[in-house]
C-alpha positions as a Markdown table, in Angstrom:
| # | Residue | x | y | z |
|---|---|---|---|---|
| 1 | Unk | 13.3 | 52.5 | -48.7 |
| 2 | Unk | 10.6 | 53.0 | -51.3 |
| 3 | Unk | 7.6 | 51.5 | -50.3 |
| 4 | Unk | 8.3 | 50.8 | -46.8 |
| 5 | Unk | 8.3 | 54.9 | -45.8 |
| 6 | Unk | 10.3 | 54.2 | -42.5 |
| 7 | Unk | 10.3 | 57.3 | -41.7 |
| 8 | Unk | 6.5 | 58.0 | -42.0 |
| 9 | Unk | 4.3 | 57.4 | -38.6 |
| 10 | Unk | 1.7 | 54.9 | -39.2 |
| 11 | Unk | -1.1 | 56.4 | -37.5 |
| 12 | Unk | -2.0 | 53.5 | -35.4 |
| 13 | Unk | -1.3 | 53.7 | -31.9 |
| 14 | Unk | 0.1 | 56.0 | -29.9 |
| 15 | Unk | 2.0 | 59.2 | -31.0 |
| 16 | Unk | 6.1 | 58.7 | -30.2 |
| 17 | Unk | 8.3 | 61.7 | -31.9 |
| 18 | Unk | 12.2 | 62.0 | -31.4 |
| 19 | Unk | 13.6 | 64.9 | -33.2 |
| 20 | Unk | 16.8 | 64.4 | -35.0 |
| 21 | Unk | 19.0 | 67.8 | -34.6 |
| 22 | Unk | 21.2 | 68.2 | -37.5 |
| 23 | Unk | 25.1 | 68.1 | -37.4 |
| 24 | Unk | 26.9 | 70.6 | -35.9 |
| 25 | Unk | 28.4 | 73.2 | -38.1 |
| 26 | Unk | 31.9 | 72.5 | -37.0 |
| 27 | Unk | 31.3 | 69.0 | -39.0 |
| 28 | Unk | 33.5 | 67.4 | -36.3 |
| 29 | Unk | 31.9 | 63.8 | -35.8 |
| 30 | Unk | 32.0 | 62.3 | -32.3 |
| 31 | Unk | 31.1 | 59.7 | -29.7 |
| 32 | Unk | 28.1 | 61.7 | -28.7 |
| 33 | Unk | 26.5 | 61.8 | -32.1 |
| 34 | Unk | 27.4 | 58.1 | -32.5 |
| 35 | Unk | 25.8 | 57.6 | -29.2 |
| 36 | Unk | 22.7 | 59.5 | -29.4 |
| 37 | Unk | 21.7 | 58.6 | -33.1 |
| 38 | Unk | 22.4 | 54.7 | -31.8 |
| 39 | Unk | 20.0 | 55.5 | -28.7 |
| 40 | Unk | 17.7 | 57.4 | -31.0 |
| 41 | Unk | 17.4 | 54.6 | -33.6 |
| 42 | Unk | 16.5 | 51.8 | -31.0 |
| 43 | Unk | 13.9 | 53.7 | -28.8 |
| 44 | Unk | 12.3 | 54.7 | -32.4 |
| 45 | Unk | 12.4 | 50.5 | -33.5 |
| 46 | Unk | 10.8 | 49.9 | -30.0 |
| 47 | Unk | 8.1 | 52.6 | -30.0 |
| 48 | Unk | 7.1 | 50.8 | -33.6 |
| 49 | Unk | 7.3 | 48.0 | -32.5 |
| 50 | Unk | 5.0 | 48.0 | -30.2 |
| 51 | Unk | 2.5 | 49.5 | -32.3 |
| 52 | Unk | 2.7 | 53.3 | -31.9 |
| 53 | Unk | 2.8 | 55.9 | -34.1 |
| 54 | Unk | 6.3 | 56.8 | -34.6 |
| 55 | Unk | 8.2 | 60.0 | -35.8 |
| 56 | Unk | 11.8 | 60.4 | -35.9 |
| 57 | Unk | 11.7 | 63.9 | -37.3 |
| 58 | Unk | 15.1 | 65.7 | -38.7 |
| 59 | Unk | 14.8 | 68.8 | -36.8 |
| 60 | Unk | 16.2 | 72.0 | -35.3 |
| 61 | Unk | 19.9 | 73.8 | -34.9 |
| 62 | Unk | 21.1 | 72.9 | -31.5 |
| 63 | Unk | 24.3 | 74.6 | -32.3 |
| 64 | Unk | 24.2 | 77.7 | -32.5 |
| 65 | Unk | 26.6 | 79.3 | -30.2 |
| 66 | Unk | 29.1 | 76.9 | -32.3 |
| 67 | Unk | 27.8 | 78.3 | -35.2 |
| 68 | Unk | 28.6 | 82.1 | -34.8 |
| 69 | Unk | 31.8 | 81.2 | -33.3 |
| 70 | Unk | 32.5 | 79.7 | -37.2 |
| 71 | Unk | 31.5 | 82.6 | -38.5 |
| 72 | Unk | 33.5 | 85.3 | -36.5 |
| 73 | Unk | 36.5 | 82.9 | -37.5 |
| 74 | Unk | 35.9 | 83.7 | -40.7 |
| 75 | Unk | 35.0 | 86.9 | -40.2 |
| 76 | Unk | 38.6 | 87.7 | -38.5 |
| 77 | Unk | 40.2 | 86.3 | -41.5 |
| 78 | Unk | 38.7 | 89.4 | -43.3 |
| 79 | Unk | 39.5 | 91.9 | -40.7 |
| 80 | Unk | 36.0 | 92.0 | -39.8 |
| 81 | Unk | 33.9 | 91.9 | -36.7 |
| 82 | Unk | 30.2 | 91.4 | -35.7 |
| 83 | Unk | 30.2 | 94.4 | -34.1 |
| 84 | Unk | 30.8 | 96.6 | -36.6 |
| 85 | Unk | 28.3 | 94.5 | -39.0 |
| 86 | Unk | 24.8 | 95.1 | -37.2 |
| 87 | Unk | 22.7 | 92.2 | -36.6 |
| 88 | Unk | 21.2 | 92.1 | -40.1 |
| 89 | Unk | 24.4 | 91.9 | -42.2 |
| 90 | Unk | 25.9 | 89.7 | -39.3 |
């Protein structure tokens, strides 16, 4: 990338922000991430294209139901449950 910051809104125009979640702790890949990154991807090349400001900004955990289930999965492998944790060690 370099010089070209493609990922850095130009200023010009009007503002246009997707955010980008981040993968989903299960690190199971599937259609729906192929799909919405595509989708993603063009409306951001659009938006620039026609002269707005554009961000496509890495962004916030959409998963996290997924995440503590993960977590009491490994928990249970150690005999252990939330529960019996308290929120702060948990």
């Amino acid at each position: 990338m370099g010089k070209r910051k493609a990922f850095t809104p130009s200023k010009k125009g009007d503002p246009y922000t997707i955010i980008m979640p981040p993968a989903n702790v299960t690190g199971n890949l599937h259609l729906g991430h192929a799909l919405t990154f595509t989708l993603q991807d063009v409306l951001v090349r659009f938006h620039r294209m026609l002269g707005r400001s554009v961000l496509w900004q890495p962004g916030t955990d959409h998963a996290g139901i997924a995440t503590q289930m993960v977590v009491e999965r490994e928990l249970q492998k150690e005999n252990k449950k939330r529960q019996d944790m308290g929120r702060e060690a948990f």
